[in-house]
C-alpha positions as CSV (number, residue, x, y, z in Angstrom):
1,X,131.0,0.3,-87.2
2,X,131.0,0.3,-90.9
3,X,130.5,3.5,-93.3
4,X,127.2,2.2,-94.5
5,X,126.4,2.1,-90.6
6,X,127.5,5.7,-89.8
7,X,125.7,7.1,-92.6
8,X,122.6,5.8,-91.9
9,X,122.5,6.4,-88.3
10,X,123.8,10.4,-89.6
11,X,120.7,10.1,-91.9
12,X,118.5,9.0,-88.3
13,X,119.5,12.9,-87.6
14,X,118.9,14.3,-90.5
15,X,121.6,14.0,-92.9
16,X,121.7,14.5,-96.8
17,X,124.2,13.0,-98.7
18,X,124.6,14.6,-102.1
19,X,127.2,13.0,-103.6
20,X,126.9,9.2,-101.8
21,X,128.9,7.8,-105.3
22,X,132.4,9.2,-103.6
23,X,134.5,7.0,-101.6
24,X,133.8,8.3,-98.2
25,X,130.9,10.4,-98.7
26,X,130.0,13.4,-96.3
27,X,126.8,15.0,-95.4
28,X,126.4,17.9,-97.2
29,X,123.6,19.3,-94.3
30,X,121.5,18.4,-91.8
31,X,118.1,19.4,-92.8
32,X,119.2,23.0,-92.2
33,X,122.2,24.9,-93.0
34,X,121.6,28.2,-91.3
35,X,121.0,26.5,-87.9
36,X,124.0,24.4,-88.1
37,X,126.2,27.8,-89.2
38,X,124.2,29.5,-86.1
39,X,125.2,26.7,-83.8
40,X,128.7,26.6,-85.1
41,X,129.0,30.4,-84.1
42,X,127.1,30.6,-80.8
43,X,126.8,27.3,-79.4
44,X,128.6,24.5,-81.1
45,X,128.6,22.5,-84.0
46,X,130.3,18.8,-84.8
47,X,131.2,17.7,-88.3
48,X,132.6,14.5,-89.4
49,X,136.1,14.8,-91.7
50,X,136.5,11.1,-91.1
51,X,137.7,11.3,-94.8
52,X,140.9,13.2,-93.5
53,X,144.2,10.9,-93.8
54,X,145.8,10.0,-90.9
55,X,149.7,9.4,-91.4
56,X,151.5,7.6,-88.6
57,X,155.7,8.1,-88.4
58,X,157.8,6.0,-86.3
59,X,161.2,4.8,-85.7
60,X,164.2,6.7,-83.3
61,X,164.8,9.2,-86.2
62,X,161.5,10.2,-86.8
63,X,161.4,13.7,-85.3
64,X,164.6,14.7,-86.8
65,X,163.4,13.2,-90.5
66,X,160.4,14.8,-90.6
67,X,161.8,18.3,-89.0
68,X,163.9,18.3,-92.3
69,X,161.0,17.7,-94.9
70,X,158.7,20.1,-93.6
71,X,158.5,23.9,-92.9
72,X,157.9,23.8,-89.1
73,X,160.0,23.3,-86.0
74,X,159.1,19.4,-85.7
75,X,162.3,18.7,-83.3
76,X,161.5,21.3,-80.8
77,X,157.7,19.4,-80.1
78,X,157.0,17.9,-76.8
79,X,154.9,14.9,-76.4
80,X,151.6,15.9,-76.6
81,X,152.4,19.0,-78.5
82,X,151.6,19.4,-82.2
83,X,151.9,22.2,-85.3
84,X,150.9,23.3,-88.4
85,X,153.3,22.9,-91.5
86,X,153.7,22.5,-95.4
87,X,155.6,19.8,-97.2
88,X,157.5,21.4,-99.5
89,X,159.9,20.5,-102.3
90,X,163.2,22.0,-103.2
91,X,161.3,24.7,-105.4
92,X,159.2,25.5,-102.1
93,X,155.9,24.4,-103.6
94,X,153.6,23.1,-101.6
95,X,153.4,19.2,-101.7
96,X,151.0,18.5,-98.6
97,X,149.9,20.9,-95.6
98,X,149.6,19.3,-92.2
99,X,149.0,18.8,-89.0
100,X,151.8,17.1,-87.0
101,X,151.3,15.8,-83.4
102,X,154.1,14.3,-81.4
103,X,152.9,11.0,-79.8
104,X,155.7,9.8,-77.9
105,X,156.8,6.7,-79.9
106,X,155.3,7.9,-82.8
107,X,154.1,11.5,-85.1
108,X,151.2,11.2,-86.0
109,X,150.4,13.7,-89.3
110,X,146.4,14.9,-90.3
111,X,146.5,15.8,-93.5
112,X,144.1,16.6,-96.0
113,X,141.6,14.2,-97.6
114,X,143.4,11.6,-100.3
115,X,147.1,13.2,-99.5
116,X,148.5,10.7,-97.9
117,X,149.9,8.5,-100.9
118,X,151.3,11.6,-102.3
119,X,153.1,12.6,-99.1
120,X,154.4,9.3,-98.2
121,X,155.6,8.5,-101.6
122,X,157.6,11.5,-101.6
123,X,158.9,11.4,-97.9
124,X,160.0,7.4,-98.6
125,X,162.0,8.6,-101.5
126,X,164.4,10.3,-98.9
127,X,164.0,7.3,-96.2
128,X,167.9,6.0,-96.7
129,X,169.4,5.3,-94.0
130,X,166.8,6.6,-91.4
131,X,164.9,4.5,-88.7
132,X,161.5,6.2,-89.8
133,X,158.5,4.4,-91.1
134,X,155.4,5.4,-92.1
135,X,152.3,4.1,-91.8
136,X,148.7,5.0,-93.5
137,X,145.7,4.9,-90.4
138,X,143.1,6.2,-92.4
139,X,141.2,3.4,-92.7
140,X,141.4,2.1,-89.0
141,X,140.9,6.1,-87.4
142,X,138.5,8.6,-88.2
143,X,138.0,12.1,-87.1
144,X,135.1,14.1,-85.7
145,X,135.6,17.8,-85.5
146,X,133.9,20.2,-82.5
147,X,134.1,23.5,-82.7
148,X,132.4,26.6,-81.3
149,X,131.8,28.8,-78.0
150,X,130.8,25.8,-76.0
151,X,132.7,23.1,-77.8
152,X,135.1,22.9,-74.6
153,X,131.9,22.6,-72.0
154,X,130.4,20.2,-74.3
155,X,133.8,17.8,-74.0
156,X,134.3,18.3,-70.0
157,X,130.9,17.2,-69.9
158,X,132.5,13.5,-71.4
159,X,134.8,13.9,-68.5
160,X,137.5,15.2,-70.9
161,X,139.9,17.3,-69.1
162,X,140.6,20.0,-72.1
163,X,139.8,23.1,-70.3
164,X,143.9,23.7,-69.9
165,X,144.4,22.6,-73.3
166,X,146.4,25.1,-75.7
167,X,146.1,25.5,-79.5
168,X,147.9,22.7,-80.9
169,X,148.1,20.3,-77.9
170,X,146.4,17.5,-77.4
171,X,144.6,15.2,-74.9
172,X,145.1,11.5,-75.3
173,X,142.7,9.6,-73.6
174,X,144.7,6.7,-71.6
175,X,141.3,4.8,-70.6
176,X,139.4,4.9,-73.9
177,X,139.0,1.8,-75.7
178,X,138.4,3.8,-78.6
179,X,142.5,5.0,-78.5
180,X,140.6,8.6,-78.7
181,X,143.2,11.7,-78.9
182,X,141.3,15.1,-78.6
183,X,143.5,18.0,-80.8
184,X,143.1,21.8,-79.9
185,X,143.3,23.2,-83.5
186,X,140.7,26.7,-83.9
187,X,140.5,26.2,-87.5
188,X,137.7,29.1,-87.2
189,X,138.9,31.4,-85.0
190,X,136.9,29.5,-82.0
191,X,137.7,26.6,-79.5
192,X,137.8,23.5,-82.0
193,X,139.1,20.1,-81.2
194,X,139.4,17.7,-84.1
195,X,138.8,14.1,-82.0
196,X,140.7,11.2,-83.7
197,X,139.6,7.9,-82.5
198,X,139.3,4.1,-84.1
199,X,136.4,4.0,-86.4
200,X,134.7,1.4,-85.3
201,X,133.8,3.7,-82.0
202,X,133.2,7.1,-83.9
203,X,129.2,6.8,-84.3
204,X,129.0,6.1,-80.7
205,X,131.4,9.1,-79.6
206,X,129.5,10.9,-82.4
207,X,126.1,10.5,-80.3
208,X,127.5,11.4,-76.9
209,X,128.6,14.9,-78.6
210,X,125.3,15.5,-80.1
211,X,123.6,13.9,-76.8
212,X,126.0,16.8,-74.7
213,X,124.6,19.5,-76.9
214,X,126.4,19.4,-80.2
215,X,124.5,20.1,-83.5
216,X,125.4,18.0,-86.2
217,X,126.6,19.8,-88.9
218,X,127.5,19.5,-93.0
219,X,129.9,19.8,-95.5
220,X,128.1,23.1,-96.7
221,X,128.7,25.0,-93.2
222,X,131.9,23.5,-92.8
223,X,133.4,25.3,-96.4
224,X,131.7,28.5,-95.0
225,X,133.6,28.7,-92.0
226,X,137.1,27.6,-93.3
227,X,136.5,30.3,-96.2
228,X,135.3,32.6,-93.7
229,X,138.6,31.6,-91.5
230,X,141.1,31.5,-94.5
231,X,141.7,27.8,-94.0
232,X,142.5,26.6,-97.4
233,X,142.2,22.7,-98.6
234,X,145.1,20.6,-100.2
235,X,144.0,19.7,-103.5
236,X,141.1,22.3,-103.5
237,X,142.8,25.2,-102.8
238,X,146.4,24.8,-102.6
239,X,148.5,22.2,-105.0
240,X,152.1,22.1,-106.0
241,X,151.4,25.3,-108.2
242,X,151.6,27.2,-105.3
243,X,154.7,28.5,-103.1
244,X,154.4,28.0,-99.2
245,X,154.3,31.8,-98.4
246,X,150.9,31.7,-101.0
247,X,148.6,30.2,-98.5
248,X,148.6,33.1,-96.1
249,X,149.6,30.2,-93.3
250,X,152.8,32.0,-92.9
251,X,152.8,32.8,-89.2
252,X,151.0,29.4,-88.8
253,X,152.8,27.0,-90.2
254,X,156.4,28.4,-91.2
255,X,159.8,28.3,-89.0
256,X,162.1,31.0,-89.9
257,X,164.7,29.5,-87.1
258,X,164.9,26.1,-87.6
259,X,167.4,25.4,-89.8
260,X,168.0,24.0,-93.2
261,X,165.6,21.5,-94.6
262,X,163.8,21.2,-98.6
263,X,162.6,24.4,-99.6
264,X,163.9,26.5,-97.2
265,X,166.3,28.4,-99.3
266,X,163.3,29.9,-101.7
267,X,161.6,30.7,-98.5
268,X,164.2,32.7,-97.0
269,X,164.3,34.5,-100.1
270,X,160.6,35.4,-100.5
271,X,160.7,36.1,-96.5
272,X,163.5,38.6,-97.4
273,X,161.8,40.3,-100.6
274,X,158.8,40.9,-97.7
275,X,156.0,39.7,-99.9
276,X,154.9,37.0,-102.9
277,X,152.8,38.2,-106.2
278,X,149.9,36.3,-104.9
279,X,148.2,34.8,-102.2
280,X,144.9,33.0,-100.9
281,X,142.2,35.2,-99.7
282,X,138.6,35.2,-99.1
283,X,135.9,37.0,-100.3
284,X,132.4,38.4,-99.4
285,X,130.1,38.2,-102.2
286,X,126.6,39.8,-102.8
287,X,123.8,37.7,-103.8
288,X,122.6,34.2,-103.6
289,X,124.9,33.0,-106.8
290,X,127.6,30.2,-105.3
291,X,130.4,30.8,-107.8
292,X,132.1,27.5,-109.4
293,X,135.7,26.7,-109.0
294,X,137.7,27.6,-111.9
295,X,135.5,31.2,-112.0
296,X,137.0,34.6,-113.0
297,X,138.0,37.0,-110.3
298,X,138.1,40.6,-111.9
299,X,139.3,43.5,-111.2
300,X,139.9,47.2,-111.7
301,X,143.1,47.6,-113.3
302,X,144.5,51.3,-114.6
303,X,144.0,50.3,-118.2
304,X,140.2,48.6,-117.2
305,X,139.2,45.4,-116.0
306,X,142.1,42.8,-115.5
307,X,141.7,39.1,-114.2
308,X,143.4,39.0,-110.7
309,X,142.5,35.1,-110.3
310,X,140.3,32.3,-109.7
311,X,137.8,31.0,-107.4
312,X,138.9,27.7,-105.5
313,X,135.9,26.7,-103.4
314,X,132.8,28.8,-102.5
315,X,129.8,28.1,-100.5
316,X,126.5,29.7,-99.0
317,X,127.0,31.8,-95.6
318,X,125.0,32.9,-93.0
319,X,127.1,35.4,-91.0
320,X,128.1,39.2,-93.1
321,X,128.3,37.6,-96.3
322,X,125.8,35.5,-98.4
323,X,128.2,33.5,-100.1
324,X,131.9,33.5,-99.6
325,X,134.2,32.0,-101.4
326,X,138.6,31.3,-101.8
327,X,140.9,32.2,-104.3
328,X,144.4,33.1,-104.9
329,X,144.5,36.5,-106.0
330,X,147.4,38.7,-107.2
331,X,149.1,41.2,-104.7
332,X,147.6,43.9,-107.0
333,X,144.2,42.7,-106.1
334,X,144.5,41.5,-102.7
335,X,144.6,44.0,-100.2
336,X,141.4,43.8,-98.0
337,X,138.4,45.8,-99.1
338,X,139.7,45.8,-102.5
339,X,135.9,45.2,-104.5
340,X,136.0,42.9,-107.1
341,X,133.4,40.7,-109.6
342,X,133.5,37.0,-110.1
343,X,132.1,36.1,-113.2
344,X,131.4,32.8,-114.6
345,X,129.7,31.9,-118.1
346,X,126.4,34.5,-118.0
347,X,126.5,35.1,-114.3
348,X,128.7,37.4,-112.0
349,X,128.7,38.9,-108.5
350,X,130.1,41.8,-106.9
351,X,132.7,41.0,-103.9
352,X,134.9,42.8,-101.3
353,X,138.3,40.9,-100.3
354,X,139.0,40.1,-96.5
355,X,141.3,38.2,-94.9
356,X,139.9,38.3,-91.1
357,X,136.2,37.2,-90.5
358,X,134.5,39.9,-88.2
């Protein structure tokens, strides 16, 4: 199946495509947002992040190589176990945030979209000696993510056996012509499985999810619930500006007993000081008004009004908030329930900071 293809038979179900110019356009809704954020809550919800790169490491040393370039505990992974990390440089800024699943002969990485070049020009530069190589699926795989209450029925009913499954293990699917692997990652707080499998089989895997009882679901719903989640986006949210500790993934995606390996030094460091001077956060915002990236987050400092950041992504919510939207705030600001007012050109909003959805 071509993208063309998938598009249109997305657009058979109601899909808009607001920006169709980019290279690997996603729907932005399906006709209606609020049902798709309903279903994404109470029933279940599928969205396609086929624009995700897909990284593929082999070679004998490629557990070890990749355990040294990264801020996770890559050695200690079984097969069919997987983890959240950051690729970090020496500094301990953030060069790439992933998702690293141990295949047997292989790792396979799911990063953010258009990373992959960055992260395998930097991990290449270190390749000396090493059996590793590394491989760029994105154009052969895509991925569909399912995520909700019922997202687990909704698989079993495929006759996939994830019932068992952990966070950050996965199912691959020995009889599937469609080499499918089904990953447990609850990006929202919920059962979610994001389904890699080769392209040309996703719009039929896509219909047998929606024919099971998934609701198709946008881009627009999507940035709601990772906002609402605090799941920040490489190269939205997070760049090489910002320290690992920064993206409040700490717990997820940061190994305190692994060992040496880039960027661990300033980690240890910060880890030892107890805090950073700022970090991503989310907040609840009053109103109908979607903030822009690159607005003003102010707040009330002892000497009046002080800029405590900016606003990285935002979007239209259905659940306690109107509109939500991401930023990296300083540690003066960014205690939850701390109000604040994003302003932008003429317009501005009132907010409360959170950092867990409820």
């Amino acid at each position: 199946m071509s993208l063309r293809q998938f598009q249109v038979q997305q657009q058979s179900s109601g899909a808009v495509f607001e920006h169709p110019e980019e290279n690997y356009p996603l729907a932005s809704h399906f006709g209606s947002p609020e049902k798709e954020y309903q279903a994404a809550r109470k029933s279940a919800a599928v969205f396609d992040l086929s624009n995700r790169d897909q990284i593929e490491l082999s070679g004998t040393d490629r557990l070890k190589f990749l355990h040294n370039f990264c801020t996770n505990d890559i050695k200690g992974l079984q097969p069919n176990q997987g983890c959240e990390a950051f690729v970090t440089n020496v500094q301990s800024r953030i060069l790439g945030h992933i998702n690293a699943f141990h295949h047997g002969d292989s790792i396979w990485i799911d990063t953010a979209p258009g990373q992959a070049e960055e992260i395998t020009r930097h991990l290449e530069r270190y390749i000396i000696l090493e059996d590793a190589r590394l491989l760029v699926r994105t154009q052969e795989f895509g991925s569909l993510y399912l995520s909700g209450p019922d997202a687990t029925d909704i698989l079993k009913q495929l006759d996939l056996e994830v019932e068992g499954l952990e966070e950050f293990h996965q199912l691959s699917v020995s009889n599937s012509d469609a080499r499918l692997t089904v990953r447990r990652v609850d990006w929202f707080g919920q059962p979610g499985y994001l389904c890699s499998l080769q392209y040309v089989k996703i719009g039929e895997f896509w219909n047998r999810l929606i024919e099971s009882g998934a609701v198709p679901a946008g881009q627009q719903v999507f940035d709601a619930l990772r906002i609402e989640s605090l799941y920040p986006i490489y190269g939205v949210d997070l760049s090489d500006a910002n320290l690992a500790q920064e993206a409040s993934r700490t717990a997820q995606s940061i190994s305190f007993k692994k060992g040496c390996y880039l960027g661990q030094e300033p980690i240890a460091r910060i880890d030892s000081l107890g805090h950073v001077n700022k970090e991503i956060r989310s907040i609840g915002l009053e109103g109908a008004w979607v903030p822009p990236a690159g607005a003003k987050v102010m707040f009330a400092g002892d000497d009046g009004p002080e800029e405590a950041g900016t606003i990285t992504s935002a979007a239209r919510s259905f659940g306690k908030y109107p509109v939500v939207a991401m930023t990296v705030l300083r540690k003066s600001a960014n205690a939850p329930g701390t109000e604040v007012e994003v302003v932008a050109d003429d317009q501005s909003a009132t907010g409360t900071v959170f950092t867990e959805w409820n």
